[in-house]
C-alpha positions as CSV (number, residue, x, y, z in Angstrom):
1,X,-7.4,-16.5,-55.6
2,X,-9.6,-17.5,-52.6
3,X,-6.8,-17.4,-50.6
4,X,-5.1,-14.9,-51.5
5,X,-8.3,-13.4,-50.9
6,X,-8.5,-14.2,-47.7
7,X,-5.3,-13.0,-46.7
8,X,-5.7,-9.8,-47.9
9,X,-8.9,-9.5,-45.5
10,X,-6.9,-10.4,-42.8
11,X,-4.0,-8.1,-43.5
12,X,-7.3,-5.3,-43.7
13,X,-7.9,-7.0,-40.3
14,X,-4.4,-6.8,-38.5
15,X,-4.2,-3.0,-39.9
16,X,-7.5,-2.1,-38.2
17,X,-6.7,1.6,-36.4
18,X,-6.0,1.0,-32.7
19,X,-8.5,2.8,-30.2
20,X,-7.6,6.0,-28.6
21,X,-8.3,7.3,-25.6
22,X,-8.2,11.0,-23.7
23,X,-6.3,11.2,-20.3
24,X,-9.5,12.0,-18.6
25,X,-10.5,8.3,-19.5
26,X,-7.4,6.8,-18.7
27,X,-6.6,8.8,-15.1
28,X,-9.5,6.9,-14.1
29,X,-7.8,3.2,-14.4
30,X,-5.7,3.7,-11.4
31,X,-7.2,2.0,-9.1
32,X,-5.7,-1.3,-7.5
33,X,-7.8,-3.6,-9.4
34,X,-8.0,-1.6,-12.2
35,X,-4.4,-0.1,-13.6
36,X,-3.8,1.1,-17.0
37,X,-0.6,3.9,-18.1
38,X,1.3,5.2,-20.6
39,X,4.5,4.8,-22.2
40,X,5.4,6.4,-25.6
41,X,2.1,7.4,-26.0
42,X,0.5,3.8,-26.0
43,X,-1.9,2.5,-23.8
44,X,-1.5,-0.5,-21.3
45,X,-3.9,-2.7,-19.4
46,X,-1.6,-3.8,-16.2
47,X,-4.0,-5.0,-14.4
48,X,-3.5,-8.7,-14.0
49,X,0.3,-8.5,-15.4
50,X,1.2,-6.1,-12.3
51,X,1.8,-9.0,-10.1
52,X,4.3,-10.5,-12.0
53,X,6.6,-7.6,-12.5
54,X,10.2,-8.4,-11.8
55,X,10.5,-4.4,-9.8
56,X,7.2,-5.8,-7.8
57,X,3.7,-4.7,-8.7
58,X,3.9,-1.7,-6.4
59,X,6.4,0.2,-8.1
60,X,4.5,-0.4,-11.5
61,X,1.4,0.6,-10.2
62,X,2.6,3.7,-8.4
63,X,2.5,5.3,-12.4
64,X,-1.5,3.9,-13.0
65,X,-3.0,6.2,-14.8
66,X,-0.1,8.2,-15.7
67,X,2.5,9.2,-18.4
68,X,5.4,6.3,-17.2
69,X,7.8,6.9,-20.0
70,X,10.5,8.0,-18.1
71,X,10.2,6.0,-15.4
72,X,10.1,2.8,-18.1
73,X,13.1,4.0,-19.8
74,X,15.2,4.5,-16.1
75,X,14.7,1.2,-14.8
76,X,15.3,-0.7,-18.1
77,X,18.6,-1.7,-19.5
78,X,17.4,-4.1,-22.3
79,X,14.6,-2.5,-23.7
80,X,13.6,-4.6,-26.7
81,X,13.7,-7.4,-24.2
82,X,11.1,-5.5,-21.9
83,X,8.8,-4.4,-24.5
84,X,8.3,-8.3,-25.4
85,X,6.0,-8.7,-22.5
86,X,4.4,-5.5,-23.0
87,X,2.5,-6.5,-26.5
88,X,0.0,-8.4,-25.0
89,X,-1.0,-5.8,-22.6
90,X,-1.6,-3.2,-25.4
91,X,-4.8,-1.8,-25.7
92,X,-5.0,1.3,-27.7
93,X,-3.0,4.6,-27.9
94,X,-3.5,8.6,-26.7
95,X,-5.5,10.4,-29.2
96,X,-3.8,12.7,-31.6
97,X,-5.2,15.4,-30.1
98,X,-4.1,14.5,-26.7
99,X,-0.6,16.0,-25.0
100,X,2.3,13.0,-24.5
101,X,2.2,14.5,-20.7
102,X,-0.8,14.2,-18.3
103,X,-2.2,16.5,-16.0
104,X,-0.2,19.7,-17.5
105,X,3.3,18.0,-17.1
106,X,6.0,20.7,-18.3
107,X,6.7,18.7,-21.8
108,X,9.7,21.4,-22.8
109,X,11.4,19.7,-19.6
110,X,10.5,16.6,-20.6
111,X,11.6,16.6,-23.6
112,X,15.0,18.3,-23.0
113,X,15.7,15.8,-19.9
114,X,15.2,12.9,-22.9
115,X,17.4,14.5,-25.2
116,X,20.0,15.1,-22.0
117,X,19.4,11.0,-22.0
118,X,20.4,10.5,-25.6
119,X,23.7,12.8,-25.0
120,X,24.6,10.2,-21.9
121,X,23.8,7.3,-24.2
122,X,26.5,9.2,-26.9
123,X,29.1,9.7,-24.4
124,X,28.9,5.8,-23.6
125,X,28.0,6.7,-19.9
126,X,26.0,3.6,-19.3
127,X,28.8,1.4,-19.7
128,X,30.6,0.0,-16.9
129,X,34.2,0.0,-16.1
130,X,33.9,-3.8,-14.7
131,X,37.7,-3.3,-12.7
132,X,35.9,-0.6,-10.8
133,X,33.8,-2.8,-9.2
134,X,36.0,-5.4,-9.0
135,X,38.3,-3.7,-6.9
136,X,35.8,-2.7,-4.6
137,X,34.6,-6.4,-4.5
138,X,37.9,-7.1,-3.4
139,X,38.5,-4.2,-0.7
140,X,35.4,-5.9,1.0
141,X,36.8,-9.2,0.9
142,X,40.1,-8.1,2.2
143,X,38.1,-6.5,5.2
144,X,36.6,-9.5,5.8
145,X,40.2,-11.0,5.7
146,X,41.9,-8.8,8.1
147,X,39.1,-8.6,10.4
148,X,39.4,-12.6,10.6
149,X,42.9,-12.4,11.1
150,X,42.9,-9.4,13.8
151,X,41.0,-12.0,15.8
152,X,43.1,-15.4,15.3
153,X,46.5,-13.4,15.7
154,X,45.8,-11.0,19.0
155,X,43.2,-12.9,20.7
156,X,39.4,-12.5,21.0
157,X,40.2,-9.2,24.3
158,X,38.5,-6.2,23.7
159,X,40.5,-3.8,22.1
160,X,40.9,-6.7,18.7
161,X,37.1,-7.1,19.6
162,X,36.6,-3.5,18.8
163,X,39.1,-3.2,15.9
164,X,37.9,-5.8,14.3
165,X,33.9,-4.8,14.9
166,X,34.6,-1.6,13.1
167,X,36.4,-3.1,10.2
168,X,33.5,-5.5,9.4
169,X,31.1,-2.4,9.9
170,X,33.2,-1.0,7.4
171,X,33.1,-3.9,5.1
172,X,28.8,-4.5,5.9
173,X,28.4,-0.8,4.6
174,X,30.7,-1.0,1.1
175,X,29.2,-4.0,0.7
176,X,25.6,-2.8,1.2
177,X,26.7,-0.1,-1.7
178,X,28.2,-2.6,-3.9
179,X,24.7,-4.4,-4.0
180,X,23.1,-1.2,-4.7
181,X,24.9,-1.4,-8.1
182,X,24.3,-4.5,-8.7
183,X,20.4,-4.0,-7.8
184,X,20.2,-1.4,-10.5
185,X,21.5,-3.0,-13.3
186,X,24.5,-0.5,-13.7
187,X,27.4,-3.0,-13.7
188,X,26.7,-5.5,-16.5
189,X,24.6,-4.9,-20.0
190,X,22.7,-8.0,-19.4
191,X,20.1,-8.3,-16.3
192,X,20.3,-11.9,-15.9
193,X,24.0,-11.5,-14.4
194,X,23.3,-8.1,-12.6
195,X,20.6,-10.4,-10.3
196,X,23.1,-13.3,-10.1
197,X,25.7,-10.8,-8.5
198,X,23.1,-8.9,-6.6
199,X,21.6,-12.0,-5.0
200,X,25.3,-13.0,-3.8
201,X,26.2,-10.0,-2.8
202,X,23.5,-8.9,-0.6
203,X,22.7,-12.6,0.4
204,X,25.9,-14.2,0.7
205,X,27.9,-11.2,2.0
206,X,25.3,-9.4,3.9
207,X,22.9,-11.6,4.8
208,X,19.4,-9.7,3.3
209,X,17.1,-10.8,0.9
210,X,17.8,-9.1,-3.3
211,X,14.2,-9.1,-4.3
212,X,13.3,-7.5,-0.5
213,X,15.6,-4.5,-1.7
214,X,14.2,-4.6,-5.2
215,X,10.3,-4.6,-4.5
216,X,11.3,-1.8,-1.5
217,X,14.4,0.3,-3.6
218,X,12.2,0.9,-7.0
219,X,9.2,2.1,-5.1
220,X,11.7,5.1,-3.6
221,X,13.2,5.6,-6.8
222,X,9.9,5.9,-8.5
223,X,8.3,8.5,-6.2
224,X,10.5,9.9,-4.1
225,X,9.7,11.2,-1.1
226,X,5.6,10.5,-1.7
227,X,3.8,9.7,1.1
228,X,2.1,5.9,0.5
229,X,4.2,5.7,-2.4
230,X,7.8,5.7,-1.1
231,X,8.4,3.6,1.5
232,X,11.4,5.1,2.9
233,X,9.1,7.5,4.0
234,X,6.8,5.5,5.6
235,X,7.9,5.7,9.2
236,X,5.3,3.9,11.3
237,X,4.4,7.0,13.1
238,X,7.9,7.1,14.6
239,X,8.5,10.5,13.0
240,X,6.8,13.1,11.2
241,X,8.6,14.4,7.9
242,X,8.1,17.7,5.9
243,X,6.0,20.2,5.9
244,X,2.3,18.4,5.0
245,X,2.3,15.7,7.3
246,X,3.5,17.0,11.2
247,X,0.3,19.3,10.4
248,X,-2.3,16.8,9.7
249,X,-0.7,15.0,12.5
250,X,-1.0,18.0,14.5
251,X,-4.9,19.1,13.7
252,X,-5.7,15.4,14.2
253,X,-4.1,15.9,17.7
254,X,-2.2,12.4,16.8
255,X,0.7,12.1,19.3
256,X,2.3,8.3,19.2
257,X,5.5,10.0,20.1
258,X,6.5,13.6,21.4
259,X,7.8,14.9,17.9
260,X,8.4,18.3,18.8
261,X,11.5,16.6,20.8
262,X,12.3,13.7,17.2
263,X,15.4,15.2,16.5
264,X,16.7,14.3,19.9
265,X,15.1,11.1,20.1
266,X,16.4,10.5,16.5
267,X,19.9,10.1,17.9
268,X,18.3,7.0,20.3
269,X,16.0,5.3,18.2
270,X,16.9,6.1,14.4
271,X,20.9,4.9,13.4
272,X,21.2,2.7,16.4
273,X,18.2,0.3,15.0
274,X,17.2,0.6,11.6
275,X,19.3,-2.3,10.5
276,X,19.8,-4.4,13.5
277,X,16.3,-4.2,14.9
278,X,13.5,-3.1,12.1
279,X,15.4,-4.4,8.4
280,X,16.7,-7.6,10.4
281,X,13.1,-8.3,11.6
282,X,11.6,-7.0,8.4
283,X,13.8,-9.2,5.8
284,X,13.6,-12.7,7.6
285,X,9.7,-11.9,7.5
286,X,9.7,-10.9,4.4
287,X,11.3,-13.9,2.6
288,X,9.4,-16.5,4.6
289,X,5.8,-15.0,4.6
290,X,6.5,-14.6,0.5
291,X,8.7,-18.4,0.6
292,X,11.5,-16.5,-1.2
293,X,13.3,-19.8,-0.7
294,X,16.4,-18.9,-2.9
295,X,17.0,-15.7,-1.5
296,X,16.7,-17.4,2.2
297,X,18.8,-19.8,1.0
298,X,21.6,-17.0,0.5
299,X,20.9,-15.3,3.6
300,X,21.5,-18.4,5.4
301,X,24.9,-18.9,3.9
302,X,26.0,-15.5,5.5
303,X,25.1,-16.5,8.6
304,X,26.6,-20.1,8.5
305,X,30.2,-18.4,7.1
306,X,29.5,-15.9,9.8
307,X,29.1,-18.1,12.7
308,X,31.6,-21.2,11.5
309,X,34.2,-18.2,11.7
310,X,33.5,-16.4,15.0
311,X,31.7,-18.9,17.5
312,X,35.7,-20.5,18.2
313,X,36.4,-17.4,19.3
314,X,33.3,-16.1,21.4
315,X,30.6,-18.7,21.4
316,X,27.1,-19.1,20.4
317,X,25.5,-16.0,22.5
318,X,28.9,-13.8,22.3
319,X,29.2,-14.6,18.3
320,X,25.3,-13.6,17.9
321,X,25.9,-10.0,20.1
322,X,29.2,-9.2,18.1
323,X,27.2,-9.6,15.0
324,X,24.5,-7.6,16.3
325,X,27.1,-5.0,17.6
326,X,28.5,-4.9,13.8
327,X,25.0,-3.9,12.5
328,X,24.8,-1.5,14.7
329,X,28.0,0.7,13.5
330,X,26.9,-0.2,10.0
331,X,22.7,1.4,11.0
332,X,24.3,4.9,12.0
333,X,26.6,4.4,8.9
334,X,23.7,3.5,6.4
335,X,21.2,6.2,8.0
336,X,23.2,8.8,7.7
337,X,24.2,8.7,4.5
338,X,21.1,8.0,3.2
339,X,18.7,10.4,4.6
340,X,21.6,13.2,4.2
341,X,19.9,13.7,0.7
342,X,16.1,12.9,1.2
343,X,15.5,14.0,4.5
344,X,15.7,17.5,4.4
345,X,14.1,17.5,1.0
346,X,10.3,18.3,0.0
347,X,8.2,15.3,1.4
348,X,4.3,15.7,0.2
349,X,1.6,14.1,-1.2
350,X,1.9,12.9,-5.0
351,X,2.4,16.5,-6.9
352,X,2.3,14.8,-10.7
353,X,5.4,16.3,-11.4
354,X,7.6,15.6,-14.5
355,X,10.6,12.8,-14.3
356,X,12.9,15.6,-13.8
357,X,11.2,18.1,-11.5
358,X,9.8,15.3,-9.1
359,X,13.6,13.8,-8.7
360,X,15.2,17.3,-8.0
361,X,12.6,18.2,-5.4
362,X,13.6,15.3,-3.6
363,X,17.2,14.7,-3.9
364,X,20.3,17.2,-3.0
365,X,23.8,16.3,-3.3
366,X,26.8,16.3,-1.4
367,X,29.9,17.6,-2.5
368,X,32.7,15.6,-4.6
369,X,35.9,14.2,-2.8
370,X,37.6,10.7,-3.0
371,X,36.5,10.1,0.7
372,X,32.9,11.6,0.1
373,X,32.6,9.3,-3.2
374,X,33.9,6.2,-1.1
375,X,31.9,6.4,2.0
376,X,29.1,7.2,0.5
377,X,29.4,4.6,-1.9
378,X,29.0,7.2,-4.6
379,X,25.6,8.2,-3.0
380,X,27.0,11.8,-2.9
381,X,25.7,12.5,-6.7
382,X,22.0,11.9,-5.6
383,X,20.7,13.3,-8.0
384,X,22.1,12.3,-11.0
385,X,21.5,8.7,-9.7
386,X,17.8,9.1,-9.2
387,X,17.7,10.7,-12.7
388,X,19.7,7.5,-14.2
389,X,19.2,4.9,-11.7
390,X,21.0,1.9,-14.1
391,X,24.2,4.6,-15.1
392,X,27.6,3.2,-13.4
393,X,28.5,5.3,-10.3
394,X,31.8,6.1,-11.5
395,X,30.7,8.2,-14.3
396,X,28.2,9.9,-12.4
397,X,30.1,13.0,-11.9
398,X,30.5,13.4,-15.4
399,X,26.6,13.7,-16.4
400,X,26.5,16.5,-13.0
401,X,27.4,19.2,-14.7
402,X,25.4,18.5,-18.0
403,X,22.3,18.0,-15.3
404,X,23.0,21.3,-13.5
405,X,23.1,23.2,-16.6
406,X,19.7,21.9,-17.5
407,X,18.4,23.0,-13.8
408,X,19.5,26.1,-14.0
409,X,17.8,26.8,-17.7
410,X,14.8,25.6,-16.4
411,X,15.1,27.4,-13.1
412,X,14.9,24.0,-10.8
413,X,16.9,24.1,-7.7
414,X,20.4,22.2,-7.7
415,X,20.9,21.7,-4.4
416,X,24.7,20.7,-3.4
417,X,26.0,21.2,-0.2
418,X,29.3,20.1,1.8
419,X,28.8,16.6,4.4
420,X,29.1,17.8,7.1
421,X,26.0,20.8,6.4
422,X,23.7,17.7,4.8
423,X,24.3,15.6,8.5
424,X,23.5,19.1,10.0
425,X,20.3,19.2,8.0
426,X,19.1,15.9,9.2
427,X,18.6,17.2,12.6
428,X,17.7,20.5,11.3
429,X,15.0,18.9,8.9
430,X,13.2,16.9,11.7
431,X,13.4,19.9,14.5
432,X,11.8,22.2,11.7
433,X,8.6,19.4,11.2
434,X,8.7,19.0,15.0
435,X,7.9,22.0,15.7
436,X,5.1,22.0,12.8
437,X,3.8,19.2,14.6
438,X,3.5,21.7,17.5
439,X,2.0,24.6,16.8
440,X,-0.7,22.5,15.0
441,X,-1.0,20.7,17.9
442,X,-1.7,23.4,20.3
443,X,-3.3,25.8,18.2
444,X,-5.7,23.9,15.4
């Protein structure tokens, strides 16, 4: 009887009611030493646990004291899995009388984007078609084939030089959006072989580090666009983007560069060096100052394949400028199509916007065709990507529709436009905050 006793006081124990908390106690926690958020209406503690987040501890504390359901359930594939580490870090719930959203988050959206979710869940749109990527795994490799070939059959002159420069851009490029698949989770259902693909694809066949892209990608992905939260924004003072920022730069009288001229300067300093200068520089950094030895380890195959095949033909200095030359046809390949949907797109301060409404503001799309889908790498459908980061590219276009319809009930901006008008609006993006940059110059 004692101990039956005894167990029933523990089972009164166990069933104790969890605390609650209000939003105005939890927005408080989201500070760098001090992160809490919410997912499902439960309370985390992250503090400590932040630094050993698979997606880095940025992209999980860019959500600290806020509503991170959506984000949670975007970047997941296994979610029972997940939610094993996330019992110890428990520490209450909202209270009843508190909204699921925080700081007067449209919740109809919400919760018609969720039920939009379960529709994509029904129509089996998170499964992969694993010959899809297969194939393009293979067009890389046969690239990377003929470009050897070009070489050993016609002679190392300059015209096979050239030929064979563009088809490895080519192959560099599909191969960077082959990775991006793989870094999201999108092609297999279980993570562990996602990463194992991702880490040879990106390290063996592009030289770069996986969890450089991972700790980098998820922070764009889960604020978009947010300055000192998305770090594609982040440009070093290069440029000035949107609408907020060339002002504050103007009123400040800041002037690292002349911006009223960056979207002529873009066309010298952006494409041309992105990847062979500032991510070349940033990655090999990046894995030895964090002694990512694995991922190094990958890298360093690329470059040992790389130069066992090319330094017969051109030498040590020649083999090192043809690779450089390579990555720089791939940069104005890469920047292009990946600021043709950001760029020109609201760039601010962090609005607290729902999952849906803060993804829309920030992405536009370009229009379907079998060459847009391919050069792109798929990249065309934007938005539907940032809204389902881990669903396969190839079914993409058949969520759009389903996405615009729910847009255009809620009266949020769909933004789809042909390629060549979202190049256009590159230029026509940074000329517009160059000019910003200006008049607040001169006049505030």
């Amino acid at each position: 009887m004692g101990k039956g006793g005894n167990q029933g006081e523990g089972a009164a124990e166990l069933e104790a009611p969890m605390p609650t908390f209000r939003w105005e106690e939890i927005q408080k926690h989201n500070l760098r030493t001090d992160k809490w958020l919410v997912i499902d209406r439960k309370v985390y503690n992250i503090t400590k646990w932040s630094s050993r987040h698979p997606g880095g501890q940025r992209v999980i504390g860019h959500y600290a004291g806020e509503d991170a359901t959506d984000a949670f359930l975007a970047f997941h594939r296994n979610l029972d899995f997940v939610r094993k580490f996330m019992k110890p870090l428990l520490i209450g719930e909202l209270a009843p009388e508190e909204p699921s959203q925080d700081r007067g988050k449209n919740s109809q959206i919400t919760e018609d984007f969720r039920a939009l979710r379960k529709t994509a869940e029904d129509m089996n749109l998170f499964k992969s078609n694993q010959l899809f990527f297969l194939l393009h795994l293979a067009h890389i490799i046969a690239m990377e084939s003929i470009a050897w070939f070009t070489i050993f059959y016609f002679g190392n002159g300059w015209i096979p030089t050239i030929i064979t420069a563009f088809v490895l851009a080519t192959s560099q490029a599909q191969a960077g959006w082959l990775q991006h698949d793989y870094g999201h989770l999108s092609v297999y259902q279980k993570s562990m072989w996602n990463h194992l693909v991702h880490k040879f694809i990106i390290g063996h066949l592009k030289g770069a580090s996986a969890n450089w892209w991972n700790h980098r990608h998820f922070q764009h992905h889960a604020k978009p666009n947010i300055f000192h939260k998305d770090p594609d924004v982040n440009m070093l003072h290069v440029f000035v983007l949107g609408e907020w920022q060339p002002i504050e730069y103007g009123k400040k009288k800041l002037k690292y560069l002349p911006y009223n001229r960056q979207h002529e300067y873009f066309f010298l300093i952006g494409p041309p060096l992105l990847i062979p200068l500032y991510f070349q520089y940033q990655i090999i950094m990046t894995m030895i100052v964090r002694k990512d030895w694995v991922d190094l380890a990958w890298a360093i195959s690329y470059y040992t394949r790389f130069f066992i095949t090319y330094i017969p033909f051109y030498g040590v200095l020649g083999s090192i400028l043809f690779l450089n030359f390579i990555r720089f046809l791939e940069s104005h390949w890469f920047v292009w199509v990946t600021q043709m949907n950001h760029i020109a797109m609201e760039i601010d301060r962090e609005p607290y916007r729902d999952w849906l409404s803060s993804q829309l503001a920030a992405t536009c799309n370009v229009e379907q065709s079998f060459f847009n889908d391919w050069f792109s790498g798929h990249l065309n459908f934007q938005i539907e990507h940032h809204l389902f980061p881990t669903m396969p590219r190839h079914n993409l276009y058949k969520i759009a529709p389903l996405v615009r319809s729910l847009c255009a009930k809620h009266g949020i901006e769909y933004q789809e436009k042909p390629l060549l008008r979202a190049l256009q609006d590159i230029i026509g993006s940074l000329r517009k905050s160059g000019q910003l940059w200006l008049d607040a110059y001169l006049h505030k």
